[in-house]
N, C-alpha and C positions, 0 to 999 in steps of 0.2 A: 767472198760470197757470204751471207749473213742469212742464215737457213730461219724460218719460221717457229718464233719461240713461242705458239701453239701447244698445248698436250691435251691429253685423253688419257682417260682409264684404260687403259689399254693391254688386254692378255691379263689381267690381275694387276699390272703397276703401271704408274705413271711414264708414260714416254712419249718424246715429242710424235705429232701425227704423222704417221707413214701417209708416202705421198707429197709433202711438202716439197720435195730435192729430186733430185736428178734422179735417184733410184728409181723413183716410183716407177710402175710397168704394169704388164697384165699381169693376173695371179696365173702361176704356174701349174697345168691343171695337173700333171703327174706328180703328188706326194708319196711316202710311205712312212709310217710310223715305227720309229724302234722304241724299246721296252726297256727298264731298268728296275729290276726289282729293290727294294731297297726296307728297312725297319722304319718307315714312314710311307703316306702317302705319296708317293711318285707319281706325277703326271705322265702318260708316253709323250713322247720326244715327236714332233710330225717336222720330216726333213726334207729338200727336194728330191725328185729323184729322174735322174738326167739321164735313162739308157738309152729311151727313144730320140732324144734331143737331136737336133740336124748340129753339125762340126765345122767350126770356124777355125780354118789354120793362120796362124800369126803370116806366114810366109808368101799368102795371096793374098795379103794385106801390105806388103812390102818389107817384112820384117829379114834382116841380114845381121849373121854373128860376126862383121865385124862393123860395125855402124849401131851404136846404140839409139842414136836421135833416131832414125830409122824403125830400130826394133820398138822401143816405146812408142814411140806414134801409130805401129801396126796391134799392136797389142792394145791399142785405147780404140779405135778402128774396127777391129775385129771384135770388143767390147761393146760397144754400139750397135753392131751390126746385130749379135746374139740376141742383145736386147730389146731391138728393134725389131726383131722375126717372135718377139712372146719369149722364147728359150732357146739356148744355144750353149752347147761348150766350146770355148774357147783352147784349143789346143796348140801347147808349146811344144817343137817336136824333138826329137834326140838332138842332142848341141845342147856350145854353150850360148845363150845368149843376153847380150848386156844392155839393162834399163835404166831407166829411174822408176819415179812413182808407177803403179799400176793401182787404177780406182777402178773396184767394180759398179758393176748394179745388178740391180732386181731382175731374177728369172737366169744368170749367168754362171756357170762353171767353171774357174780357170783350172784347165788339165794339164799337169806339167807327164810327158809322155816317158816313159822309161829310158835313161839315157837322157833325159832332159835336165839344163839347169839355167835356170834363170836369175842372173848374175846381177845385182842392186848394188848401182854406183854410191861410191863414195862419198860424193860431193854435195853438201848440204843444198845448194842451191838449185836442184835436183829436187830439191822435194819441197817446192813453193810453187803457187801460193800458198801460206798458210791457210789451215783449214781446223775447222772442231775438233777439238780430240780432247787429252786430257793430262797429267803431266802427276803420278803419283796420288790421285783422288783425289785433285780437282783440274775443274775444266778450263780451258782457254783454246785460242788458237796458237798453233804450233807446226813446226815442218811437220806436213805432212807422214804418216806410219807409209812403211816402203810399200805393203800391201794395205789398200783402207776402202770400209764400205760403210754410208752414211747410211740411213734410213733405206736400207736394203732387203727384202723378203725374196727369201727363196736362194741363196747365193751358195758358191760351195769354189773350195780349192780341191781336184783329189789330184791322181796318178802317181808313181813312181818316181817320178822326177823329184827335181831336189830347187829349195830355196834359198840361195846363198846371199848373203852382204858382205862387202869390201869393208875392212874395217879401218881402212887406212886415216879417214878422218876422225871418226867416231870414236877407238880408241884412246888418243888424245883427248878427245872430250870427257871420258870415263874419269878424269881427276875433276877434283870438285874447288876450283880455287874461288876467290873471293866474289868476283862478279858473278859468278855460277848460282852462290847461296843469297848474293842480295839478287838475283833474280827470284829467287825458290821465296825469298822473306814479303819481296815484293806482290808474287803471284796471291801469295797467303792473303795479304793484305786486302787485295782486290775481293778474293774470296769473302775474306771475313764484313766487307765494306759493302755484300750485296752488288758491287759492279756486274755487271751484263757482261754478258761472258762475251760476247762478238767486241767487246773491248776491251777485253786479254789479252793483248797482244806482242807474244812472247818469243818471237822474232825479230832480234835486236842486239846490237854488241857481240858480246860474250856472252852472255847468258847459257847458249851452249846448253838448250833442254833438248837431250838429246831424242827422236823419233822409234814409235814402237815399232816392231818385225812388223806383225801383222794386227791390224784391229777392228774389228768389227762394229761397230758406234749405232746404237738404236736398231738392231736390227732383227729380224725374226727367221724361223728356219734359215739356220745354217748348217753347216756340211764341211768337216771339213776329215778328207783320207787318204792313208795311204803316201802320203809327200813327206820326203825328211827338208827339217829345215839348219842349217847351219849357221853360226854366228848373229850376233845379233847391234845395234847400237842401244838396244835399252830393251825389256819385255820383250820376250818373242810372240806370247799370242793372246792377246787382249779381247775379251767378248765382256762389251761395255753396254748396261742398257740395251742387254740382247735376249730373246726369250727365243726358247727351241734352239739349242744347243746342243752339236754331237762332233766330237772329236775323238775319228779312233785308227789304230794301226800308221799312228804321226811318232816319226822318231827326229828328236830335236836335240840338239848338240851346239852349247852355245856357253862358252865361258868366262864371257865380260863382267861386264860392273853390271848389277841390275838385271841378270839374264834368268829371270824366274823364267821357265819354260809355256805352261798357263796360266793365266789372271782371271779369272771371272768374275766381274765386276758390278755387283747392282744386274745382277742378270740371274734368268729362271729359268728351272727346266734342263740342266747342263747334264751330258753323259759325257765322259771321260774314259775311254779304254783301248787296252791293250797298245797301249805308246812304250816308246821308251826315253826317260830323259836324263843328260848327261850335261849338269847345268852348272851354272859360278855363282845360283843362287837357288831358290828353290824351284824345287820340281812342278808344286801346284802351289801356288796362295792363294785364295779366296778372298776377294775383298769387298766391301761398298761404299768407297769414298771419304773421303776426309774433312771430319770437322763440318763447318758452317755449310758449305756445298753440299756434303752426304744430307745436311738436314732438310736441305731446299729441295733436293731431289725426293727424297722421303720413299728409297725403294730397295727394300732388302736385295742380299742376295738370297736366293733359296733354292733349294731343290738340285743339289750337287751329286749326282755318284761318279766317283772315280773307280776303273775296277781293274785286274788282271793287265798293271802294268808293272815295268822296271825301271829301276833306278842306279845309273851307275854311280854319280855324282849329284850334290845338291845339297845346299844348307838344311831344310828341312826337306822333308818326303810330303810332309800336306802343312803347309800352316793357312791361320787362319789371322786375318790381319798383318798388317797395324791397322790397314784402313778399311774399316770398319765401321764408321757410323752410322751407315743408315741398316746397319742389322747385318745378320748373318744365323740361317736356321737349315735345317734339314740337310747336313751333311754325310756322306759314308763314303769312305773308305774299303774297300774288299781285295782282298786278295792281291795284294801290291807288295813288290820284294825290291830292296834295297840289296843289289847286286856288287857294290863298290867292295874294297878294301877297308875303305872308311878314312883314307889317306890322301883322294884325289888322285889324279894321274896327268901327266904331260904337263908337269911342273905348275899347273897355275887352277888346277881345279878345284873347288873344295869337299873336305869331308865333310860326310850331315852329321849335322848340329841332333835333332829329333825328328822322330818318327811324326808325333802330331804336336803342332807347338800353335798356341794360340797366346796373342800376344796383341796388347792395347796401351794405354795408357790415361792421363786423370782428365785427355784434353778429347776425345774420341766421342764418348757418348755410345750408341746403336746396342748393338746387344748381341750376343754369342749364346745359340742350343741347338740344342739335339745332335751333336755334333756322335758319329760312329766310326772305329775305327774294327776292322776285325781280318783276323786270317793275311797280316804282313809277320815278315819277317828281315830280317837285316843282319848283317855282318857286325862289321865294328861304329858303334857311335859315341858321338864325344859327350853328348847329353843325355835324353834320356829319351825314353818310350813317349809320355807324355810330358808334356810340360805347357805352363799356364804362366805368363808373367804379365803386372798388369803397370808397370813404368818403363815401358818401351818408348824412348823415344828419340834414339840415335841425334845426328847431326842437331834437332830440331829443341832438344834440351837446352843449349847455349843460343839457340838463331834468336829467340824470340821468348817474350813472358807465357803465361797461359792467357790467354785473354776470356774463356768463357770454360770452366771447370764443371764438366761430366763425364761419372765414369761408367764403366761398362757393366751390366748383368752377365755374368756368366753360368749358366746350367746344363747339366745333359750331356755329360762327357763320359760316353761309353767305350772302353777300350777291351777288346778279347784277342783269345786268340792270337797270340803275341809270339814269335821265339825271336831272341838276339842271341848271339856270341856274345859280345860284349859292350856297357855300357856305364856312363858315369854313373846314371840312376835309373829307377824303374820311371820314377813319377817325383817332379819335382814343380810343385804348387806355390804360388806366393801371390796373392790379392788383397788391395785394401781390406780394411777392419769393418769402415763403414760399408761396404759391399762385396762380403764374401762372394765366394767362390760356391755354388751348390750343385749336389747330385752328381758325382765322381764314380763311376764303378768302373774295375780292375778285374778281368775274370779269367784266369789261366794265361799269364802274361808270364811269359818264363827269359829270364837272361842268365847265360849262362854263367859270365862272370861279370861283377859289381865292382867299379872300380871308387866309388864315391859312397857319398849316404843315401840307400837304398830309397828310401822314400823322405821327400819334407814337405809338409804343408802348413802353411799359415793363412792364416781365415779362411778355412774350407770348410763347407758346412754339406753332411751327407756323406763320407769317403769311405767307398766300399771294398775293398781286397782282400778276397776271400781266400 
């Protein structure tokens, strides 16, 4: 399907028109607004809100735990149905029970019920037709995210239940052998070549781009609470080109390749709280897109708090990039504790890297501020409190030349309120010459043992530690 490449000014940023896709429905008349205080203008958050909603069970739709075709079919059915009555939750009830894809829409809830677990097959072929999505900040068509909502208003995951994936294929895909990268060289190419994304088409061979947990794509008021999710084959929770974003009381446990816990993406308006994540990458990255695409898009992310969560595991606790081009402003951090050892656990997890790591390179562009970090605290880390590096560019250094050189503005990096056990450094700064690094402040940031050079910066202009 080839969705309507239409846009509007829309909520403050450019996003294709709600309404064009299957989403589209009646507006859901019960909202409510949550609140996030923050040392910037914060907009409230306005979410669905599904108490009065009439209940769709998977299981008077035909759905049976041991029959997957079955279960998926009742779960697309009872999606429809919700949708079709204005608003509905959709309820999975105690059991296990085994899908493929589930696609929401507009005005729907899927309720995973206490004792619930909804079980995401293995099998790539399972999550086709290909459909929009995005593959590391930029877009194309790709299998299917195991949970995915296009141009959706009003949508929400909650309940106690739990979100699991089979990792039996997926895993194997986590190595990155040759055909893997000349697909990723290839994708680029397309990007950088202006192609039309409905002819990305990035289901093919080996290629092997593996699909996100969950992704929300152009979407507005979402919701999502209370559901642990488990394992992942790439990102667990992607809000892409999403505005009105709340994720809270979500405990995610996922220790693959690429299992950043949340992504927000070229999205506004995000509240983040009291989760817990327990990741094989990071906990939060904030991103907006990569390169030539983030330009085309032209839509920051902005307006991020994350507050009053944990962290068992996870390379950084917040970072911010690589992809980043089309901006990144208004971020805070509150009250968030790095609960690990700092060692990992169950042989394959990792320890964090840094507390708040912002990280670009000469090919990026977009821009990095107002970024607050205040009132975390952590165990052991192998890097440091903050840190700033600005030639990030893993696998992608060797893949390809730079083809169009811009680099990042960075400002506004406020870090308080700080205690570690132990750490290689406090703050460790390094930015081109021609584009420092500006407006650093360090205010009561305590570690209690320094196992490296306490502080380094190069081209920083402003560095405050009092």
């Amino acid at each position: 399907m080839i969705f309507s490449r239409r846009s509007v000014l829309y909520a403050g940023f450019a996003v294709p028109l709600l309404g064009t896709s299957a989403c589209a429905g009646i507006p859901l008349a019960k909202r409510k607004t949550v609140s996030a205080s923050a040392p910037f203008d914060m907009p409230s958050i306005t979410v669905p809100d599904f108490t009065s909603s009439r209940r769709f069970l998977i299981t008077d739709f035909g759905a049976r735990q041991d029959d997957q075709a079955a279960t998926a079919a009742a779960i697309a059915k009872a999606i429809d149905a919700a949708h079709a009555a204005g608003q509905g939750v959709v309820v999975i009830p105690d059991g296990t029970w085994p899908t493929g894809k589930v696609h929401l829409k507009s005005n729907v809830n899927l309720h995973l019920s206490k004792g619930a677990t909804l079980l995401f097959s293995e099998k790539p072929e399972d999550y086709l037709p290909p459909v929009q999505t995005s593959w590391e900040g930029i877009e194309c068509f790709n299998y299917s995210p195991l949970v995915y909502a296009f141009e959706c208003e009003n949508v929400a995951i909650s309940g106690e239940g739990k979100l699991k994936a089979k990792l039996d294929v997926w895993k194997l895909w986590y190595a990155r052998p040759k055909p893997h990268m000349d697909a990723l060289v290839a994708l680029y190419n397309m990007a950088y070549k202006n192609v039309p994304v409905s002819e990305r088409q990035m289901v093919a061979g080996e290629n092997h781009l593996r699909p996100h947990f969950v992704q929300f794509n152009r979407c507005k008021n979402v919701l999502l609470e209370d559901f642990s999710l488990e394992d992942s084959p790439f990102w667990c929770i992607h809000p892409l080109l999403c505005r009105d974003v709340v994720i809270r009381r979500v405990k995610v446990r996922a220790h693959g390749h690429n299992n950043d816990g949340v992504d927000p993406e070229m999205s506004q308006n995000v509240l983040i709280e009291d989760c817990v994540f327990d990741q094989g990458d990071d906990a939060i990255s904030v991103k907006s897109g990569r390169d030539m695409d983030a330009w085309r898009l032209n839509t920051p992310t902005k307006n991020v708090v994350m507050r009053n969560c944990k962290i068992k595991n996870g390379h950084q606790l917040m970072a911010v990039g690589s992809e980043l081009s089309g901006g990144i402003e208004n971020i805070f951090v509150d009250n968030c504790h790095f609960i690990g050892d700092g060692k990992g656990a169950d042989g394959h997890a990792v320890p964090i890297m840094n507390l708040l790591y912002v990280k670009t390179n000469e090919r990026r562009g977009g821009y990095v501020k107002n970024i607050h970090m205040s009132n975390v605290s952590a165990t052991s880390i192998k890097g440091s409190v903050l840190a700033v590096e600005t030639d990030v560019l893993y696998q992608w250094k060797n893949l390809m030349p730079t083809y169009v050189r811009k680099l990042t503005p960075i400002e506004g990096l406020h870090v308080s309120n700080i205690a570690v056990q132990e750490a290689k450094s406090i703050a460790y700064l390094k930015a081109e010459k021609e584009q420092p690094v500006r407006d650093v402040t360090l205010k009561n940031v305590k570690v209690a043992k320094v196992t490296g050079t306490p502080i380094t910066t190069e081209n920083v202009q402003g560095f405050v530690n009092p």
